[in-house]
C-alpha positions in Angstrom: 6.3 69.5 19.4 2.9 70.5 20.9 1.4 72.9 23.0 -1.3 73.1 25.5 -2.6 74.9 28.2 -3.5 73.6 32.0 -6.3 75.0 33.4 -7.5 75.1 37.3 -3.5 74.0 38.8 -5.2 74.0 43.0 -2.8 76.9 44.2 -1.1 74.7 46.8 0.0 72.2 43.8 0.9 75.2 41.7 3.3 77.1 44.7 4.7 72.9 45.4 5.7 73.1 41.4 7.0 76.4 41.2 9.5 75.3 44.3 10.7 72.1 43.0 11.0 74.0 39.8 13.1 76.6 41.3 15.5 73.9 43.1 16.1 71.9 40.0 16.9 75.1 38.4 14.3 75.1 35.5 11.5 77.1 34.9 7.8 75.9 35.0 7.0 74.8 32.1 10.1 72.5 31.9 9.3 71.2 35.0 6.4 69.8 34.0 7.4 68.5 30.8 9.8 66.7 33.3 7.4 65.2 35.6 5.1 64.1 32.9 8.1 62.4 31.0 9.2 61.1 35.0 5.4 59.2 34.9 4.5 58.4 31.2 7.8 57.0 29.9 7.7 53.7 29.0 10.8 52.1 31.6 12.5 49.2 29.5 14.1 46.2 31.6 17.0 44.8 30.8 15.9 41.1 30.0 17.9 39.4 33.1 16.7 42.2 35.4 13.2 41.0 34.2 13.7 37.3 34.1 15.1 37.7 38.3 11.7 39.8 38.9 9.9 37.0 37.7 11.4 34.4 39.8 11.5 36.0 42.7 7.7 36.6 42.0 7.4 33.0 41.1 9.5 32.0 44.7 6.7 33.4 46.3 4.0 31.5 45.2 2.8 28.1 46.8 2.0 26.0 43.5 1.8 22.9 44.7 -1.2 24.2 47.0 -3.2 24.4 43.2 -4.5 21.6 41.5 -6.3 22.3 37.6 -9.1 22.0 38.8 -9.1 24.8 41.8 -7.1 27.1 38.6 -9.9 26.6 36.2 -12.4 27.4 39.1 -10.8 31.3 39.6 -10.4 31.3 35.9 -14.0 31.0 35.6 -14.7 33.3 38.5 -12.5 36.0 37.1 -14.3 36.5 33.9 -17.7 36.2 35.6 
């Protein structure tokens, strides 16, 4: 375990955590331990849940409208 201190919490973001604290019934500090595991925590996908993602990603874009050429183009452009 670690420890560390926040410094400058703006007051309006500091009275905002104290009353979400109070209404999830833990104190400050656990609070925020619980928001930053809420944002940092890596979330793991099951693999199908994944796999759909991609397809319906994949459903959505019109790749027959592409020919190499026109790919290699915005490849090129990209790195530039």
């Amino acid at each position: 375990m670690a420890t560390f201190t926040v410094k400058n919490i703006p007051d309006d973001l500091y009275e905002r955590l104290k009353v979400v604290a109070c209404a999830h019934h833990r104190s400050i500090n656990s609070e925020v331990i619980n928001c930053l595991e809420t944002v940092l925590k890596t979330r793991v996908l099951p693999v199908e849940e994944r796999l759909n993602r991609i397809r319906n990603l994949r459903s959505k874009v019109d790749s027959e409208g592409l020919d190499a050429a026109e790919i290699s183009a915005a490849i090129r452009e990209g790195r530039a």
